[in-house]
Structures are given as C-alpha cells and as structure tokens.
N, C-alpha and C positions, 0 to 999 in steps of 0.2 A: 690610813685607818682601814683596816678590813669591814669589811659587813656581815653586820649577825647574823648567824645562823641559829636556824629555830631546830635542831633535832629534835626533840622532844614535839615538838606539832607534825613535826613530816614522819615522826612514830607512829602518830595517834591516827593520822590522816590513812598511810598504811595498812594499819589493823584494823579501823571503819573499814575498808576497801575488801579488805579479804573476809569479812562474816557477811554469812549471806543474809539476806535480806527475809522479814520473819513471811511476808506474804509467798515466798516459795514454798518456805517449811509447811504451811499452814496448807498450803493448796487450797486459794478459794479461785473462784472463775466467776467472772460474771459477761451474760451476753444479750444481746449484741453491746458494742463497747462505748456507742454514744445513742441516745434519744434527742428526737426531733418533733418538737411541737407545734404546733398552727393552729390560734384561733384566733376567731374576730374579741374584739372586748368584748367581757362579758360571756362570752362562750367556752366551750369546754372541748378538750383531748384527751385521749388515755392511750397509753403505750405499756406492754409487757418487757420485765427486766427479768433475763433466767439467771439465779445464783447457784452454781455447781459448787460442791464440798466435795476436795479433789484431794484430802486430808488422808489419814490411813486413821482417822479416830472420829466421834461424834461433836460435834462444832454447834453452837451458838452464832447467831448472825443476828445484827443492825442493819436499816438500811434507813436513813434520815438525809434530807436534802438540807445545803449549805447556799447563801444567797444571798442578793438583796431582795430577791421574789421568791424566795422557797417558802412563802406562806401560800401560795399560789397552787402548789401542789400536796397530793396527797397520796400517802403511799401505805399499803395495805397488803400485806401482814408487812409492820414494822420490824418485827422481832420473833428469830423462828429457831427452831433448833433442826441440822440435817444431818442423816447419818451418812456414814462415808459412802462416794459420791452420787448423795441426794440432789436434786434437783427442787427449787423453789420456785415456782410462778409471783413475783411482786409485782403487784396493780400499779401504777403509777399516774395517776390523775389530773391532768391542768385545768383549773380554773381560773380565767381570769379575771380582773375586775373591769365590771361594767364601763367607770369612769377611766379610762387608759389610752395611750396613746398608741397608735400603733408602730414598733418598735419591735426591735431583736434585742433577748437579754440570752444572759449566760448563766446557767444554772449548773451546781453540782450534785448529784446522787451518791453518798458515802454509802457505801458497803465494807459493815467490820464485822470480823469473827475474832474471834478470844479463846483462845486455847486451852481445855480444863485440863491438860495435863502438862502445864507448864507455872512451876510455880510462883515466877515474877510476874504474872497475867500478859504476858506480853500478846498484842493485836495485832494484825493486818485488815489492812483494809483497802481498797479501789477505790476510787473517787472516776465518776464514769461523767463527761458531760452532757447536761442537758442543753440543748439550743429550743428558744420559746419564740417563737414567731407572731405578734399579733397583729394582726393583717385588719385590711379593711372588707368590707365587702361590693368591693366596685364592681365586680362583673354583673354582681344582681342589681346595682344601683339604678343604671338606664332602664332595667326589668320594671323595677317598683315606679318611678317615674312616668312608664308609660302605660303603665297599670291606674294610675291614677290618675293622669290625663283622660284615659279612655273612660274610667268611671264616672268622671266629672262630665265628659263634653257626651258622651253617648246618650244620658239622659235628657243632658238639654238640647239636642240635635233634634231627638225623638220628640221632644217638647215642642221644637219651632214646626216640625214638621206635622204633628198632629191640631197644633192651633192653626196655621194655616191652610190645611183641607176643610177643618172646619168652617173657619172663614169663607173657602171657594165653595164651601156648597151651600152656605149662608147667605150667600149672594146671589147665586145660580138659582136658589128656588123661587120660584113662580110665585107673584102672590097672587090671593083669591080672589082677585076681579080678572086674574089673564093677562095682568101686563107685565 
C-alpha cells in the first residue's frame, strides 16, 4: 500500500511560505525589544517603549498588555496615530499588588497598527516581552531592624542611666545634721 500524499497542503504550505509577512509591508518598529521590571509588592516601575512608523503612509497604533498580570500595568497613550517614520514615547507603568509574593512573571506588550490603505484591514503587530521582577526588600531589612532596636534600647539605656545618677547623688548628699 503506498502512503498519501497530501499535495494540496504542501501547496498551501508553499504559498504561506512565499507571501511576506504583513508587519514588514507595514514597517512598524518598536524599541528596545524587551522591558525589565523590579518592584517590591506593592511598589511601582516604569520603563519607556519607542514605536517607530517605518511605513511609507500615516499608521494607527495599539499597544495593550496580554497576561496573567497585565492588570498590573499601565500604558499611556494606548492608541496614537504616526506619520511616516514618527516616533511615539509610550509610558509603560508597573504596579504591583501590595498583597504578592515575591516572584518572576512574564508579561506581553502588543504593539498593532492597521493599515488605512489596505482594504481587508489587515494588522501587524509585535508582541515585545515583559519580565516583572517582584523582589523583597532584604538589603533594607537588617537596616529597619536595627533602626528599631536602637530606637527602643537608646531610650531606655538613657533611662537606666539617668535614674541611677540620680540615685548616686541621692545618696551622696549630706544630710542636715553632717552625717
């Protein structure tokens, strides 16, 4: 018995292969090509993302985070329009929550443009990784500790030691008959 051959999929497979890809046509850029985040819970980062329109026309752009913690961040200006090769500053902001463990996730930043002179709307888009770092604050930890030792024992060091001059000279004094 021979084995099927599929021509018809190593067709299709073929002509996928040879049409280029729409985020060339479109020339978008985005840089630098990954974000790197560090905070403690509860704390906050922010990193710039530059979007170059490297298009030969006027371009519409997205840029929305994908995730299990893309509520986590926040991105400003969402949605911009550039003209040919504009350049976009987007804010990219990490908050984390207070209550977290400290842990590395993996986060995505979608960057899409939409083509207004193409009339099946067809996109491109980058998808750039984010890495979220939330860390503890150990280096300050023995700091605060011994901030707080010394706050505590300082006072009552100063305490022993001013009740007991007291004392010694409470005793030291002469009483009024000279003895």
């Amino acid at each position: 018995m021979r084995p099927k051959r599929y021509p018809l999929a190593a067709l299709i497979v073929l002509c996928l292969a040879l049409i280029p890809t729409p985020a060339g046509a479109l020339g978008l850029g985005v840089s630098p090509g990954t974000l790197e985040f560090s905070a403690p819970p509860g704390g906050k980062d922010a990193k710039i993302l530059h979007v170059i329109n490297q298009s030969g026309s006027s371009s519409g752009f997205e840029v929305y985070a994908e995730g299990p913690h893309a509520d986590w961040l926040t991105i400003s200006p969402a949605e911009f329009t550039l003209n040919t090769g504009g350049i976009q500053e987007v804010h990219v902001a990490l908050k984390s929550p207070l209550i977290t463990r400290p842990a590395s996730h993996r986060l995505t930043i979608c960057v899409v443009t939409m083509s207004p002179d193409l009339e099946l709307r067809f996109g491109a888009g980058v998808k750039v990784p984010a890495d979220v770092q939330v860390i503890t604050d150990a280096p300050l930890m023995p700091l605060n500790w011994w901030l707080i030792t010394a706050a505590v024992l300082f006072p009552a060091i100063v305490a022993v030691c001013v009740t007991r001059r007291w004392r010694s000279r409470s005793q030291a004094v002469p009483s009024p008959d000279g003895t």
